[in-house]
PyMOL Python script that loads the backbone (N, CA, C, O; Angstrom):
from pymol import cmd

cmd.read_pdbstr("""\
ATOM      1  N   UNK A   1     -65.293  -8.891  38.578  1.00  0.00           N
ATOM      2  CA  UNK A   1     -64.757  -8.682  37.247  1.00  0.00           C
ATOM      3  C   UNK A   1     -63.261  -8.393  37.351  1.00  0.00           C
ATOM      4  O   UNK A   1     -62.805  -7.483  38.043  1.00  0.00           O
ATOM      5  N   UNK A   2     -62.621  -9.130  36.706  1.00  0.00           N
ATOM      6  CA  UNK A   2     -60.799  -8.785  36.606  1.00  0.00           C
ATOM      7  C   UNK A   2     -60.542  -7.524  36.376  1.00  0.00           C
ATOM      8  O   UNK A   2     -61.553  -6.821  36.383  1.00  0.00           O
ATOM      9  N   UNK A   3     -59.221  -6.799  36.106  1.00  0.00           N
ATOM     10  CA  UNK A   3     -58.686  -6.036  35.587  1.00  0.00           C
ATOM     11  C   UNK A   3     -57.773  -6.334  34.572  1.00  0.00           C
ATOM     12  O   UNK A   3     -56.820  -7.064  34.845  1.00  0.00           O
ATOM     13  N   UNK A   4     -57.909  -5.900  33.477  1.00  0.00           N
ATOM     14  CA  UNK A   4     -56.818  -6.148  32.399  1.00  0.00           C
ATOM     15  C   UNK A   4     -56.078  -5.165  32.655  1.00  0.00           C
ATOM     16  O   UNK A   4     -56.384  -4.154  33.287  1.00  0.00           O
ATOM     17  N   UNK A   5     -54.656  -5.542  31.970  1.00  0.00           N
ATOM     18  CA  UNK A   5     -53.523  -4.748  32.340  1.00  0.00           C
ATOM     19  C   UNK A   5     -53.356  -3.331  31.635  1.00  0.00           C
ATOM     20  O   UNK A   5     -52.648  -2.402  32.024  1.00  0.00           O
ATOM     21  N   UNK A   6     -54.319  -3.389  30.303  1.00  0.00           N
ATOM     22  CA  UNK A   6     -54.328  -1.859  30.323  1.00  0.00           C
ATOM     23  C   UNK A   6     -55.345  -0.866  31.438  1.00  0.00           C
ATOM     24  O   UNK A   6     -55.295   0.364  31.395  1.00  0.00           O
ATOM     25  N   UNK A   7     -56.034  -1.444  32.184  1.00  0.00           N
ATOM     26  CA  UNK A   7     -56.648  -1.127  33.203  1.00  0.00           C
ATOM     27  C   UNK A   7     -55.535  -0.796  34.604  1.00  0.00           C
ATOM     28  O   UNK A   7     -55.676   0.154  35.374  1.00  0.00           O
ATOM     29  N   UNK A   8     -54.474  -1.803  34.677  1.00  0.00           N
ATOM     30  CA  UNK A   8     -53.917  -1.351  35.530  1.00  0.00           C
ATOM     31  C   UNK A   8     -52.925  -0.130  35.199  1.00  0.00           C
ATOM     32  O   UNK A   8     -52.587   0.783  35.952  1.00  0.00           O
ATOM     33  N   UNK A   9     -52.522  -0.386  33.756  1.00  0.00           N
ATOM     34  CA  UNK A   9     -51.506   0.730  33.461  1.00  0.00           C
ATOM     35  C   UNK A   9     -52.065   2.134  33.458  1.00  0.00           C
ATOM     36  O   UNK A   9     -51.409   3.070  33.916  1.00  0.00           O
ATOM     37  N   UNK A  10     -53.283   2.289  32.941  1.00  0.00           N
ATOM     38  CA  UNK A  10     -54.047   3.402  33.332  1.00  0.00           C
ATOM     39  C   UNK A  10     -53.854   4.076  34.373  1.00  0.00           C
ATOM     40  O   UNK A  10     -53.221   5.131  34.391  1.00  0.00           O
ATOM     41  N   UNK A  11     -54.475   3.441  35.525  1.00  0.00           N
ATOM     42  CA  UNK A  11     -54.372   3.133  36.931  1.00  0.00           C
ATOM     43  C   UNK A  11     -53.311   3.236  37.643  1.00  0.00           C
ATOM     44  O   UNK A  11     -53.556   3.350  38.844  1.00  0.00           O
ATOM     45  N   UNK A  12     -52.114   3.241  37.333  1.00  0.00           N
ATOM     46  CA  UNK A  12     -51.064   2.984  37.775  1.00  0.00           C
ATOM     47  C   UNK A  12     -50.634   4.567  38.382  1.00  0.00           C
ATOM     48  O   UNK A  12     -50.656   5.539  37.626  1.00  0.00           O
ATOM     49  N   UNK A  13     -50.319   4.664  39.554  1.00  0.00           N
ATOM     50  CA  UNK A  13     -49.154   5.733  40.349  1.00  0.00           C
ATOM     51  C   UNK A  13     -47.608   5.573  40.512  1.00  0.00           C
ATOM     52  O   UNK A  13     -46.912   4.668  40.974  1.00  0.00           O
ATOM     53  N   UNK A  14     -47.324   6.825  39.945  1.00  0.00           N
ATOM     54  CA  UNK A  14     -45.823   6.796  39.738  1.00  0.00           C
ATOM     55  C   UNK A  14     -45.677   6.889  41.463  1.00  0.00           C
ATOM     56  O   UNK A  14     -46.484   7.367  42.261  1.00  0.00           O
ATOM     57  N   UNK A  15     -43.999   6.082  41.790  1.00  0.00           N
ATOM     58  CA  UNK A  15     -44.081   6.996  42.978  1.00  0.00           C
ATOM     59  C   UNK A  15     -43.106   7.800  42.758  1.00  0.00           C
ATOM     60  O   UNK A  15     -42.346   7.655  41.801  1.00  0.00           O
ATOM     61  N   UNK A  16     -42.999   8.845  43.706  1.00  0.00           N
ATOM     62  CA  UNK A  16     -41.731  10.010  43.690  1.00  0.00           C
ATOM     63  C   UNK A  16     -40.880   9.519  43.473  1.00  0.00           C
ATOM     64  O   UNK A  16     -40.457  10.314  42.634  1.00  0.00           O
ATOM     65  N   UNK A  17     -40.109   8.727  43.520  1.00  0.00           N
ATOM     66  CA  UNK A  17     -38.685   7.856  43.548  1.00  0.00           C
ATOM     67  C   UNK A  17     -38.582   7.824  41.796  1.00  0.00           C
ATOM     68  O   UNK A  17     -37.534   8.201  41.272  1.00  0.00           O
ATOM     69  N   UNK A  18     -39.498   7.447  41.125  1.00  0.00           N
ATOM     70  CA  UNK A  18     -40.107   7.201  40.027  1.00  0.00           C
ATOM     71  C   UNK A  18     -40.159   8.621  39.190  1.00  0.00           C
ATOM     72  O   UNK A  18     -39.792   8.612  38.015  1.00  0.00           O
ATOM     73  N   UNK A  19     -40.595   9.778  39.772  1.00  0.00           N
ATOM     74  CA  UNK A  19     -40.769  10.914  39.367  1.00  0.00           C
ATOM     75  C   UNK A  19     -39.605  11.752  39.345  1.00  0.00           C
ATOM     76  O   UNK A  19     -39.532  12.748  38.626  1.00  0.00           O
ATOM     77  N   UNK A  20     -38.870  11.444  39.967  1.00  0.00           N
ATOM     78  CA  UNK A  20     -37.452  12.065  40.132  1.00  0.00           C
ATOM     79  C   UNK A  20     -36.490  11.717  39.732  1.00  0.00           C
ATOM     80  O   UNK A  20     -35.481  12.414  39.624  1.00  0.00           O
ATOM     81  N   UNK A  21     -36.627  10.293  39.355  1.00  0.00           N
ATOM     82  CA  UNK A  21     -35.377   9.791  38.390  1.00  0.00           C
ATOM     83  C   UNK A  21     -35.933  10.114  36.791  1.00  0.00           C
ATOM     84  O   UNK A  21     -35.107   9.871  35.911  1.00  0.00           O
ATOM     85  N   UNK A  22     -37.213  10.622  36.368  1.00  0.00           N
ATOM     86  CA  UNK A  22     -37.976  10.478  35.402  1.00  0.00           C
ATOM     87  C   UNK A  22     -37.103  11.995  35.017  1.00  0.00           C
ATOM     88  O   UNK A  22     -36.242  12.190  34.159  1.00  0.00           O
ATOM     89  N   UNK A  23     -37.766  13.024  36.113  1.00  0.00           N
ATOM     90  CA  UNK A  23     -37.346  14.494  35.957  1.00  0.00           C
ATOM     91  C   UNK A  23     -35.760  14.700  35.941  1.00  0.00           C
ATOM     92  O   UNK A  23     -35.384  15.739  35.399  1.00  0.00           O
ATOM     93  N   UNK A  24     -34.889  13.945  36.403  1.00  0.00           N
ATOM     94  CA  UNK A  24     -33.505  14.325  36.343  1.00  0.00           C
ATOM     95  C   UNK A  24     -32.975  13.512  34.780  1.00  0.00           C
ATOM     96  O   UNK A  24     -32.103  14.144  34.184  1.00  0.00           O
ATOM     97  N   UNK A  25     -33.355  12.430  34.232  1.00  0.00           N
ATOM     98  CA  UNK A  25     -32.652  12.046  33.150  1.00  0.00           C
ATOM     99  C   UNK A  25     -33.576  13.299  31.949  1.00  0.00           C
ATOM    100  O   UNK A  25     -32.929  13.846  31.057  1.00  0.00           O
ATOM    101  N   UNK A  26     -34.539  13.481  32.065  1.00  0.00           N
ATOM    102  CA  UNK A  26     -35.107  14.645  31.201  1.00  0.00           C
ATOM    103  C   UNK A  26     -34.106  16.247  31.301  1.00  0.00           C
ATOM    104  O   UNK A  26     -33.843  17.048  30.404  1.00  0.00           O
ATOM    105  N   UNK A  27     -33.828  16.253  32.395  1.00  0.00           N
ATOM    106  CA  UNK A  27     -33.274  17.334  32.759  1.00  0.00           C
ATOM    107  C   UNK A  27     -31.491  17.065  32.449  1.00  0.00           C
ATOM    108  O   UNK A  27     -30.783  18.010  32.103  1.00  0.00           O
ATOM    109  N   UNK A  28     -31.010  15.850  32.607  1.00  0.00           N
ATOM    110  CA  UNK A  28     -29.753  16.061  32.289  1.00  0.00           C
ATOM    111  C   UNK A  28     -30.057  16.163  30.707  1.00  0.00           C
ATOM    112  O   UNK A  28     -29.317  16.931  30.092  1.00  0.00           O
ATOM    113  N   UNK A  29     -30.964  15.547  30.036  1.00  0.00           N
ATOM    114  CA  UNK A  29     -30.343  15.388  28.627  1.00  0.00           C
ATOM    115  C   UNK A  29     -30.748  17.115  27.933  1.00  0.00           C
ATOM    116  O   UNK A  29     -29.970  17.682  27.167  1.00  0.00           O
ATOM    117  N   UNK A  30     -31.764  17.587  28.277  1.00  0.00           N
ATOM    118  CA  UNK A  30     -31.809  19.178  28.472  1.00  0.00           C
ATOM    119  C   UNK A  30     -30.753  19.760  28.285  1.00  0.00           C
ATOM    120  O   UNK A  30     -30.229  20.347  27.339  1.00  0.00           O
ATOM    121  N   UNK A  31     -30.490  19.522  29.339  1.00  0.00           N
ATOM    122  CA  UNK A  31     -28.886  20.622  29.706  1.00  0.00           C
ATOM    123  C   UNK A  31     -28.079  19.998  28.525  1.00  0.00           C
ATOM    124  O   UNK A  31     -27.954  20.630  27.477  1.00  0.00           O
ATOM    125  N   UNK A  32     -27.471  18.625  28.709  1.00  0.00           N
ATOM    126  CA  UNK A  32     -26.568  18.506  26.894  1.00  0.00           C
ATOM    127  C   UNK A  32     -26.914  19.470  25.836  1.00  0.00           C
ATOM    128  O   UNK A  32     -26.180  20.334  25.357  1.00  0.00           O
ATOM    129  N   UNK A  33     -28.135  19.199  25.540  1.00  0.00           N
ATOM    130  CA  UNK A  33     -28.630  19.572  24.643  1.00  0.00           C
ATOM    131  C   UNK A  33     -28.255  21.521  24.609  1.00  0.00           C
ATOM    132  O   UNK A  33     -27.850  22.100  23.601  1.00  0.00           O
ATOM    133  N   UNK A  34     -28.425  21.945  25.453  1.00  0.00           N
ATOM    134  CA  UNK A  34     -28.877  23.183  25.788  1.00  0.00           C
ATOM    135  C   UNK A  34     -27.185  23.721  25.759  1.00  0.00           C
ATOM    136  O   UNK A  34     -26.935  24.784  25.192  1.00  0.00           O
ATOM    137  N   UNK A  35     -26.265  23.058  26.289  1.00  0.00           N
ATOM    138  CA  UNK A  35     -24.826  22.939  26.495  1.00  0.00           C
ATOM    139  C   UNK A  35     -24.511  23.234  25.097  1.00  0.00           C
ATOM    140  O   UNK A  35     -24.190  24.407  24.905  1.00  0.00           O
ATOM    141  N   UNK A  36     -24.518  22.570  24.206  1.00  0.00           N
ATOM    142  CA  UNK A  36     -23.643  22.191  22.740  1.00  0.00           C
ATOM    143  C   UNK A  36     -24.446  23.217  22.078  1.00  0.00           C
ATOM    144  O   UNK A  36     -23.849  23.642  21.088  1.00  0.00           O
ATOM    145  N   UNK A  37     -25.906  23.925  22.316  1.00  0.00           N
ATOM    146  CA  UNK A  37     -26.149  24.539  21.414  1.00  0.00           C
ATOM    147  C   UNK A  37     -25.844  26.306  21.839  1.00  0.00           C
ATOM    148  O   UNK A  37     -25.941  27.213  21.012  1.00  0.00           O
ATOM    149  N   UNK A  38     -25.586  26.439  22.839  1.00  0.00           N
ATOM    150  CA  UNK A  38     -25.353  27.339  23.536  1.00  0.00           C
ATOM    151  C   UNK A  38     -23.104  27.505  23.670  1.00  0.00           C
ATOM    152  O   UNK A  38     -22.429  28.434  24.116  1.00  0.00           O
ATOM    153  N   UNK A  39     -22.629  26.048  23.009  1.00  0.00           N
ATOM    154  CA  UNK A  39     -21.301  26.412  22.899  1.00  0.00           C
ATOM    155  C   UNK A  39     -21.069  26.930  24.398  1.00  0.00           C
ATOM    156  O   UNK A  39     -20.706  28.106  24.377  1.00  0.00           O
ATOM    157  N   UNK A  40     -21.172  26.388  25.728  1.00  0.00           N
ATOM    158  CA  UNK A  40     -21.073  26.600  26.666  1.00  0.00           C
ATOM    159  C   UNK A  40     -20.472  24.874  27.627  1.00  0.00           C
ATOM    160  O   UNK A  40     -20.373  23.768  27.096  1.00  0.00           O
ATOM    161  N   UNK A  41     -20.211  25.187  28.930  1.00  0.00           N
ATOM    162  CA  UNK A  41     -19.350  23.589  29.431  1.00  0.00           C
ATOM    163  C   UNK A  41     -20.937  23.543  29.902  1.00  0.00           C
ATOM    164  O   UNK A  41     -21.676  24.516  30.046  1.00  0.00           O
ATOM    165  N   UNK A  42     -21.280  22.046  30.115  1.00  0.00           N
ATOM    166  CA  UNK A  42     -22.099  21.034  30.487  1.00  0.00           C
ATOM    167  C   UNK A  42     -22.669  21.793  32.092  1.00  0.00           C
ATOM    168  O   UNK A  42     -23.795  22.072  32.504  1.00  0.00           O
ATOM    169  N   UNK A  43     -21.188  21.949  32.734  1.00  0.00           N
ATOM    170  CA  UNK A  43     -21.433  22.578  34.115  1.00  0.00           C
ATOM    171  C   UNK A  43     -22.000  24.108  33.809  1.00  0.00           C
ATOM    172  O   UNK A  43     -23.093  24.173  34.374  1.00  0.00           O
ATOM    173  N   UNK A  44     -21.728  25.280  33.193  1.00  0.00           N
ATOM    174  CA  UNK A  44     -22.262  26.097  33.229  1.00  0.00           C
ATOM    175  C   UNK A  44     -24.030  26.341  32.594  1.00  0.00           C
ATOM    176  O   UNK A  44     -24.778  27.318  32.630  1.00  0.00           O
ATOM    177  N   UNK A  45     -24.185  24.992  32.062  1.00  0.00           N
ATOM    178  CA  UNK A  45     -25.302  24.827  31.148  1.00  0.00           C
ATOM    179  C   UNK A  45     -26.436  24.510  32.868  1.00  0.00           C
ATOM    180  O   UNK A  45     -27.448  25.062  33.298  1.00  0.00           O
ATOM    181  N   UNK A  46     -25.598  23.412  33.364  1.00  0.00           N
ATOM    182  CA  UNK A  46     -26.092  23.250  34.602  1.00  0.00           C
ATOM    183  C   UNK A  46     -26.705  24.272  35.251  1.00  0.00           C
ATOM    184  O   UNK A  46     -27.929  24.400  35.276  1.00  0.00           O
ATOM    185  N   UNK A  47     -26.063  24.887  35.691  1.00  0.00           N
ATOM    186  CA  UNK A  47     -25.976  25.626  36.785  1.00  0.00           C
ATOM    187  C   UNK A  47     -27.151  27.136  36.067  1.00  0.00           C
ATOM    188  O   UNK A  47     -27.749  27.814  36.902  1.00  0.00           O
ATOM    189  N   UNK A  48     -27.295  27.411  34.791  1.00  0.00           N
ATOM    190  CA  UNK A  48     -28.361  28.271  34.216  1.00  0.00           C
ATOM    191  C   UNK A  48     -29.931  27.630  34.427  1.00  0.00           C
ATOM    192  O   UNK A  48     -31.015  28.191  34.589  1.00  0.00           O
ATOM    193  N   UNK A  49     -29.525  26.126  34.343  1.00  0.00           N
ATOM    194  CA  UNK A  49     -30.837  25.528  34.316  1.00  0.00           C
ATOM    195  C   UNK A  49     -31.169  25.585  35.716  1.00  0.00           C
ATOM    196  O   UNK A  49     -32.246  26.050  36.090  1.00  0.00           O
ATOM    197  N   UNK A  50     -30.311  25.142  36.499  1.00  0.00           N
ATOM    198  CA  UNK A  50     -30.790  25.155  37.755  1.00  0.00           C
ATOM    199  C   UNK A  50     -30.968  26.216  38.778  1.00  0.00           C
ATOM    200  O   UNK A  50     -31.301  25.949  39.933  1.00  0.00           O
ATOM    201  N   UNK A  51     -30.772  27.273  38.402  1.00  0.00           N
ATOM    202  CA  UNK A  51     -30.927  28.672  38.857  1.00  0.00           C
ATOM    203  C   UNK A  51     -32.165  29.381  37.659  1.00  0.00           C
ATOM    204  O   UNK A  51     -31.948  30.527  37.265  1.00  0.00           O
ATOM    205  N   UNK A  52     -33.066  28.842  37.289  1.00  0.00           N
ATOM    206  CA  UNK A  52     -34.288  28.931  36.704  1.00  0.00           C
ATOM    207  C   UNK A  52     -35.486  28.282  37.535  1.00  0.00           C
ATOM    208  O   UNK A  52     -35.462  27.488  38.476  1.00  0.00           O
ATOM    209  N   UNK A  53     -36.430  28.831  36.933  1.00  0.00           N
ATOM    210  CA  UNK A  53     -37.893  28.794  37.309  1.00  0.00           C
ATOM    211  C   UNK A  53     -38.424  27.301  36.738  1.00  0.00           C
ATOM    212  O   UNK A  53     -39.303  26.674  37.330  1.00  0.00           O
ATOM    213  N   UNK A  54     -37.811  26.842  35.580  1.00  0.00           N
ATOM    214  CA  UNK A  54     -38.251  25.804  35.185  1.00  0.00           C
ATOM    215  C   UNK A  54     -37.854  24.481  36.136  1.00  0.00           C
ATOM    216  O   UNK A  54     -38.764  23.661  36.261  1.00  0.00           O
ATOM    217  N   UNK A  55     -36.509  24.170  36.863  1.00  0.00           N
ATOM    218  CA  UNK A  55     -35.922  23.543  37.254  1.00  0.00           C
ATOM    219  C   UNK A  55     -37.094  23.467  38.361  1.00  0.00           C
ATOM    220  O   UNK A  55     -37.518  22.345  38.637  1.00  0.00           O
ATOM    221  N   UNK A  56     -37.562  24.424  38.914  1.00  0.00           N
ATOM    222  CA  UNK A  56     -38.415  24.280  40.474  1.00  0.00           C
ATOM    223  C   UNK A  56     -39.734  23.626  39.864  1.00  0.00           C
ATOM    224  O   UNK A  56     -40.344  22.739  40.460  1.00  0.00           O
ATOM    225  N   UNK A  57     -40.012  23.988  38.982  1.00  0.00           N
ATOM    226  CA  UNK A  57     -41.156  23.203  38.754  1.00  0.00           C
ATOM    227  C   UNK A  57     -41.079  21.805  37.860  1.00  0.00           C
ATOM    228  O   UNK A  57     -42.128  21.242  37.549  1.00  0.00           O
ATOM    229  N   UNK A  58     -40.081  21.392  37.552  1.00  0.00           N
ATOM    230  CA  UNK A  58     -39.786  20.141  37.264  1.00  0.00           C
ATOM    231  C   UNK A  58     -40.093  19.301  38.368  1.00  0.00           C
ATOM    232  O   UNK A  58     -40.837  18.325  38.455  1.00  0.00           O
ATOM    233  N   UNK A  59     -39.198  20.015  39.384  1.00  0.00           N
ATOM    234  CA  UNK A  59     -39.309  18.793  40.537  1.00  0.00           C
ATOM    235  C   UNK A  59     -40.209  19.363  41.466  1.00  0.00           C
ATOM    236  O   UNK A  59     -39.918  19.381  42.661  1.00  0.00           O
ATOM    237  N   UNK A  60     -41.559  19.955  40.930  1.00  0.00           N
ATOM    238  CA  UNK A  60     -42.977  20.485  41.945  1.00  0.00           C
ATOM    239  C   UNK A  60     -43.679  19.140  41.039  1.00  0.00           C
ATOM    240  O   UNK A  60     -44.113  19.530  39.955  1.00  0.00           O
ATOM    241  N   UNK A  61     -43.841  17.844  41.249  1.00  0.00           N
ATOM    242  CA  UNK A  61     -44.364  16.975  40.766  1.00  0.00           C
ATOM    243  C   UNK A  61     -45.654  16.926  40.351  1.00  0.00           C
ATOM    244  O   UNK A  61     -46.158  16.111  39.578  1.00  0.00           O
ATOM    245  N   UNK A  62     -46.432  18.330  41.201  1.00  0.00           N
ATOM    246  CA  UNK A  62     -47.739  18.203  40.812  1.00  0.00           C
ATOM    247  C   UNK A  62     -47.712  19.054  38.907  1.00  0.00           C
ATOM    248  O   UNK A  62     -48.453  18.898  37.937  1.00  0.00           O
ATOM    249  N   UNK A  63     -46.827  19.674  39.076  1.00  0.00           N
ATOM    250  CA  UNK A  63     -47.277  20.145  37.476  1.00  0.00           C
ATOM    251  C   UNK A  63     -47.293  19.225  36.294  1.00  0.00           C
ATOM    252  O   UNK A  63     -47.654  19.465  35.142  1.00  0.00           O
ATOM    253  N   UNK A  64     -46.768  17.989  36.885  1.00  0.00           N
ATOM    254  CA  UNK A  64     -46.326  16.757  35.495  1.00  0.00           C
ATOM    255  C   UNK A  64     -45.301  17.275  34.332  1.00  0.00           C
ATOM    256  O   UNK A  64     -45.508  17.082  33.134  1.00  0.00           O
ATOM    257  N   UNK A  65     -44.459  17.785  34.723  1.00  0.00           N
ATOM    258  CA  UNK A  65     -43.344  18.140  33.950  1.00  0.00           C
ATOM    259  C   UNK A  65     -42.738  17.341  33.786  1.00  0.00           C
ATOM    260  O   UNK A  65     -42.331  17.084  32.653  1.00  0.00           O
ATOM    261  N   UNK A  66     -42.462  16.702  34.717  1.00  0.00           N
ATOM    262  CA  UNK A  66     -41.219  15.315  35.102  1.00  0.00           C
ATOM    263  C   UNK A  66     -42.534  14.344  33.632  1.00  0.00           C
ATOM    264  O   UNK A  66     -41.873  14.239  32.599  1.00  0.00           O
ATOM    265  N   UNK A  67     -43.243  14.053  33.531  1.00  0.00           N
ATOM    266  CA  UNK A  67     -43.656  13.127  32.250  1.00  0.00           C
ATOM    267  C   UNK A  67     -43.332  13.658  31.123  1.00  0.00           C
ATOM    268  O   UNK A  67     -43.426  12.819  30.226  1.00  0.00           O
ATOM    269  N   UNK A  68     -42.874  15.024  30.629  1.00  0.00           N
ATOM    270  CA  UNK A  68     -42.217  15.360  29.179  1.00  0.00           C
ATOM    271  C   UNK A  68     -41.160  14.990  29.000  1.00  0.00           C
ATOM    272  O   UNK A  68     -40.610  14.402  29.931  1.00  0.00           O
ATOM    273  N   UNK A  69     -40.561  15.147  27.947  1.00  0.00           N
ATOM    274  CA  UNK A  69     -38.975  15.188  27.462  1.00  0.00           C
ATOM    275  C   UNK A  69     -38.294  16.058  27.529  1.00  0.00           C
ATOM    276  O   UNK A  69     -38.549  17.171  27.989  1.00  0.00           O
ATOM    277  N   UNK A  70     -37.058  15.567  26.950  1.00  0.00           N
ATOM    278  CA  UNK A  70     -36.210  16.709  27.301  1.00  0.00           C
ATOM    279  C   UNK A  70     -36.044  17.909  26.280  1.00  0.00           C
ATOM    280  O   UNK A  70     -35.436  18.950  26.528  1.00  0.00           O
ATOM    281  N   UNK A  71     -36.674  17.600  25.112  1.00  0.00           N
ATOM    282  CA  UNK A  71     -36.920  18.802  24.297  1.00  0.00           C
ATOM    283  C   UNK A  71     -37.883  19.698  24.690  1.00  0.00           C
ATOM    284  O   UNK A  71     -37.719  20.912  24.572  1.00  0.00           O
ATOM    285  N   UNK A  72     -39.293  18.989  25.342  1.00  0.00           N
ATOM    286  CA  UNK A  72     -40.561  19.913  25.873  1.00  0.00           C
ATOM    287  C   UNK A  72     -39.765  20.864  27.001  1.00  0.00           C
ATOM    288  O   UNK A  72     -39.917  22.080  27.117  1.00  0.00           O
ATOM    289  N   UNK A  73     -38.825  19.963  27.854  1.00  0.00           N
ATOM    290  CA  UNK A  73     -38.022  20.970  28.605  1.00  0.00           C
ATOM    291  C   UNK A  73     -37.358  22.011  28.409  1.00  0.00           C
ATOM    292  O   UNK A  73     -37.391  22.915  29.243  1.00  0.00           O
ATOM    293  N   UNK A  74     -36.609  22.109  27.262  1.00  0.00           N
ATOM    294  CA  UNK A  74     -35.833  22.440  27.074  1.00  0.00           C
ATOM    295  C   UNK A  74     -36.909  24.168  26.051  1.00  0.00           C
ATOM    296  O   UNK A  74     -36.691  25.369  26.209  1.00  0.00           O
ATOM    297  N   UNK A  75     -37.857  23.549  25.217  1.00  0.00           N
ATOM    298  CA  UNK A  75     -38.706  24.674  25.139  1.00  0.00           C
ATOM    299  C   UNK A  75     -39.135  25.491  25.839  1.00  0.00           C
ATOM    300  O   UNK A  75     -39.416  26.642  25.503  1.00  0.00           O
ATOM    301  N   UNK A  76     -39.288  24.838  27.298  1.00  0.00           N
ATOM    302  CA  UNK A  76     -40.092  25.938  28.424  1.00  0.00           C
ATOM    303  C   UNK A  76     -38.867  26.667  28.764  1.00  0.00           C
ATOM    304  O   UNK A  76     -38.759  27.877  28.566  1.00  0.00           O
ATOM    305  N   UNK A  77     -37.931  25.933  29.282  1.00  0.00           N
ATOM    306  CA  UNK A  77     -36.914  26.954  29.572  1.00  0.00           C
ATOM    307  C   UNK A  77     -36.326  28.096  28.230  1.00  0.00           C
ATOM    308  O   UNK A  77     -36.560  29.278  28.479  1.00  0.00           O
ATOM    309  N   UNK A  78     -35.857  27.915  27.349  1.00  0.00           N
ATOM    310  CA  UNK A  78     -35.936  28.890  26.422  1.00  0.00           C
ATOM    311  C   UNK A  78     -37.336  29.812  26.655  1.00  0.00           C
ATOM    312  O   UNK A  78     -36.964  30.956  26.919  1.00  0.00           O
ATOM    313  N   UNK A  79     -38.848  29.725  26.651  1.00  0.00           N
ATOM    314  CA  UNK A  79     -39.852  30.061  26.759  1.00  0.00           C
ATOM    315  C   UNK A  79     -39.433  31.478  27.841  1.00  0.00           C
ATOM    316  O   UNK A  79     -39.291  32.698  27.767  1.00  0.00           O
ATOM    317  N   UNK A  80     -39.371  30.521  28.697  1.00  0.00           N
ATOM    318  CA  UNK A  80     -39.183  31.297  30.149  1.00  0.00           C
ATOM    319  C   UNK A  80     -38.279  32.115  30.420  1.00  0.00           C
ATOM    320  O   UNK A  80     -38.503  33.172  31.011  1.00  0.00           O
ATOM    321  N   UNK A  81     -37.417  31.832  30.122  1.00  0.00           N
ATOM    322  CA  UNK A  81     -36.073  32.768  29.624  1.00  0.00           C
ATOM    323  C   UNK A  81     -36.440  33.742  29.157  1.00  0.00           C
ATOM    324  O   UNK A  81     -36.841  34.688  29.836  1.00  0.00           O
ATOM    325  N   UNK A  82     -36.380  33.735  27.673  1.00  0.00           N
ATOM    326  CA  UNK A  82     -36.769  34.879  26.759  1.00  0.00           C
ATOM    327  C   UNK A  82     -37.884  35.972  27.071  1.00  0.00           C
ATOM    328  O   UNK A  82     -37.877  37.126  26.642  1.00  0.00           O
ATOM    329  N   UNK A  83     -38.948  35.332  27.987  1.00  0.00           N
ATOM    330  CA  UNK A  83     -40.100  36.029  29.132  1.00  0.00           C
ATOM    331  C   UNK A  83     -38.869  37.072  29.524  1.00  0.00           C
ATOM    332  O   UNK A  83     -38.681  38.127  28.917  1.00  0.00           O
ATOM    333  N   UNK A  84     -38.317  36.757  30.284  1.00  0.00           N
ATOM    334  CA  UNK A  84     -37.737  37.019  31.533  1.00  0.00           C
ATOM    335  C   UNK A  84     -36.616  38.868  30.914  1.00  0.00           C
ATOM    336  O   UNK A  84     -36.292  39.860  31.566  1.00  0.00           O
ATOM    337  N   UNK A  85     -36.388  38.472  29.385  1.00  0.00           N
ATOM    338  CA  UNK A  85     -35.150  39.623  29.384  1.00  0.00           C
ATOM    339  C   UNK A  85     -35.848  40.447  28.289  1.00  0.00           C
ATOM    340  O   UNK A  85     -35.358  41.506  27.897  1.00  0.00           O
ATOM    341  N   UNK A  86     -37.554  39.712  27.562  1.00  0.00           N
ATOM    342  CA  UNK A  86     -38.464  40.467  26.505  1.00  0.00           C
ATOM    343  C   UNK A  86     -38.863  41.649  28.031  1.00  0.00           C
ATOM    344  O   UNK A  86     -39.628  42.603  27.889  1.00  0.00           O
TER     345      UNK A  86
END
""", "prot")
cmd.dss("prot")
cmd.show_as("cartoon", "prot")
cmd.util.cbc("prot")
cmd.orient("prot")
């Protein structure tokens, strides 16, 4: 019996290469985002995100973070944050 191609897309494995370019364009547009609303430079927006808890588990591939957006991102980190100083 064939496979139809929604069978393969189902089916289909990202590879890491795949997962990491997935998690960094989610993650840069994050940080913009997070930058302009925070009235802060791009680089210091950086460097908050990436000295967070969220950033490590972006790129821990098993949590599937890297498949959200950059708003779902951008919620956890606010989330996590606000944890952190409640």
């Amino acid at each position: 019996m064939a496979t139809s191609n929604c069978d393969n897309a189902i089916n289909y494995k990202s590879t890491d290469s795949q997962k990491e370019c997935c998690a960094v364009i989610a993650m840069r547009e994050a940080v913009e985002t997070f930058a302009a609303r925070e009235k802060i430079s791009y680089e210091e927006a950086l460097l908050r995100f990436t000295s967070s808890r969220v950033y490590e588990a972006l790129f821990d591939f098993d949590t599937e973070i890297w498949k959200e957006g950059s708003d779902y991102l951008l919620s956890l980190y606010d989330y996590c944050t606000s944890k952190k100083t409640a």
